[in-house]
N, C-alpha and C positions, 0 to 999 in steps of 0.2 A: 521241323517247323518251329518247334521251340524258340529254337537259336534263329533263326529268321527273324522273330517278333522281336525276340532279346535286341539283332543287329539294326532291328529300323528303331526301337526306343533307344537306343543310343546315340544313331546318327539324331534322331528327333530331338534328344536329350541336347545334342551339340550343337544344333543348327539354331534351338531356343536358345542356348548360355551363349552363342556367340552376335544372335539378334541383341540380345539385352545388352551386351559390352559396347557392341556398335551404338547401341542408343543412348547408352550412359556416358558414351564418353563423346556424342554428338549434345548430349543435354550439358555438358562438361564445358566443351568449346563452347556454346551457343553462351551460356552463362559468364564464361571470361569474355567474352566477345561484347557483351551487355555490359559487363561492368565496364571495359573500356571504353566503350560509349558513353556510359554516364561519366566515369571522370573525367575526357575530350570536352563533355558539354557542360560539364560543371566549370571546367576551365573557363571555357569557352563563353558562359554565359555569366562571369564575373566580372562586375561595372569596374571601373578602375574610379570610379569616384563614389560616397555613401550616399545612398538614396533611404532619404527619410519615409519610412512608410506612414505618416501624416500627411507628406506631402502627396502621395497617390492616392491614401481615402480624403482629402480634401478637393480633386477635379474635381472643375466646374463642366463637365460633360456637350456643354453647347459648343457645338462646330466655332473656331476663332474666329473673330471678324473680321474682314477685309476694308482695305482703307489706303487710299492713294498718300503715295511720298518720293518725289524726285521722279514723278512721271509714269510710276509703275505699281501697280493693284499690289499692296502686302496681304498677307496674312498673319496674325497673329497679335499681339498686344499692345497697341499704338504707344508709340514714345518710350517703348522698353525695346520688345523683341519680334522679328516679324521675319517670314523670306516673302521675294516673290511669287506669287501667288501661281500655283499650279497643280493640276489633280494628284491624285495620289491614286496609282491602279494598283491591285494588290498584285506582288512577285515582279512587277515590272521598277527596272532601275530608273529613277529620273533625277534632272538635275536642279537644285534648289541657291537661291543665293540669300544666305542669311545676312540679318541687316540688325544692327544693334543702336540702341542710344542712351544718353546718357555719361555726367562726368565722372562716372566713378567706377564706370568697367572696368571688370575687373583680367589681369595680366592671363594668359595659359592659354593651353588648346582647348579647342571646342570637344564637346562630347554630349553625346543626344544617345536619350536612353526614353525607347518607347516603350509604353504603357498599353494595353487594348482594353478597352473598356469591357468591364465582367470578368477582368483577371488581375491578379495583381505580379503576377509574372513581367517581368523587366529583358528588355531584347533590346541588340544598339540597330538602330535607325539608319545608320551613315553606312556607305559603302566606300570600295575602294579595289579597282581592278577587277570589279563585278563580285568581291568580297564581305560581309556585314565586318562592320568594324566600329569600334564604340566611341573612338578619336579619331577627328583629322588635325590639319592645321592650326594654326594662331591666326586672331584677326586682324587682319590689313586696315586700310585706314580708311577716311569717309567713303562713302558710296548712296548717292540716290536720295539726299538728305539724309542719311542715316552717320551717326560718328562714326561705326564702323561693318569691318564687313567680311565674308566668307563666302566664296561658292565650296559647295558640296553636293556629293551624290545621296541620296536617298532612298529606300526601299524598306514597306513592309508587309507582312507575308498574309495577309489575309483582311477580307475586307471588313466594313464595320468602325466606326469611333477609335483612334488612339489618340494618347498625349505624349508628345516629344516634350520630355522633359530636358532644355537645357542649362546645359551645367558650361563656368568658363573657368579653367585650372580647376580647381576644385569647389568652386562657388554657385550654387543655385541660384539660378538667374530667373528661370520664370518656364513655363509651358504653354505650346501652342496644341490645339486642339484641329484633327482634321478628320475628316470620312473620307475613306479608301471606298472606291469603287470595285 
């Protein structure tokens, strides 16, 4: 009977050391698996231009105005920076056509880096083949009264106040403010 007791503490003995190796080397992977993740998103979530954090605690938080030019409701900062004016539903792609003015635009690609209001966290704004992407194109030439001009896609992930803050090459140009439905 002895040796009975002896043979189940043992197997008991070996069934616990080999639950805990299973678990520690699942708590193992799960934790490279994490890390890999944060550095994908670290990557991932790296502006390719400097965003001044003055200029994110300095939003002006009020929804951007809307203001007709070449026939079509803008939104955003009359006689700077504006697109055609169009909702913004959170997770769904849409399409925006940015309209710029002014003699001293500056040369590069476009890059739109949004803001949510109550975070200072930075996300790019732009898609691309249903992709976030922090850069598209250069801007094209007059359009709609505006001196220049960009269609692009757009998407952000949750409803509530952001600011697109954009940038052209590397030059802060100005932020438009909109409510995500």
């Amino acid at each position: 009977m002895e040796r009975k007791i002896r043979s189940i503490y043992c197997l008991l003995a070996a069934v616990i050391v080999f639950a805990l190796a299973s678990c520690s080397e699942e708590a193992r992977r799960q934790t490279r698996d994490t890390e890999s993740h944060a550095e994908e998103t670290s990557v991932a979530e790296t502006s390719p231009v400097h965003v001044d954090k003055k200029v994110i605690r300095n939003i002006d938080w009020r929804v951007s105005p809307v203001f007709s030019s070449g026939g079509y409701q803008m939104r955003g900062v009359p006689n700077k920076v504006a697109f055609i004016d169009a909702p913004f539903v959170a997770n769904q792609n849409g399409k925006y056509m940015w309209h710029f003015w002014g003699d001293s635009i500056p040369k590069g690609k476009l890059t739109i880096v949004a803001v949510q209001k109550g975070s200072g966290a930075i996300t790019p704004a732009l898609t691309l083949d249903g992709k976030s992407v922090w850069t598209t194109g250069e801007l094209g030439g007059p359009n709609n009264g505006a001196d220049a001009h960009l269609p692009s896609n757009m998407m952000l992930g949750e409803r509530g106040k952001w600011a697109l803050l954009v940038y052209i090459g590397d030059t802060f140009w100005d932020y438009v403010v909109v409510e995500v439905k």
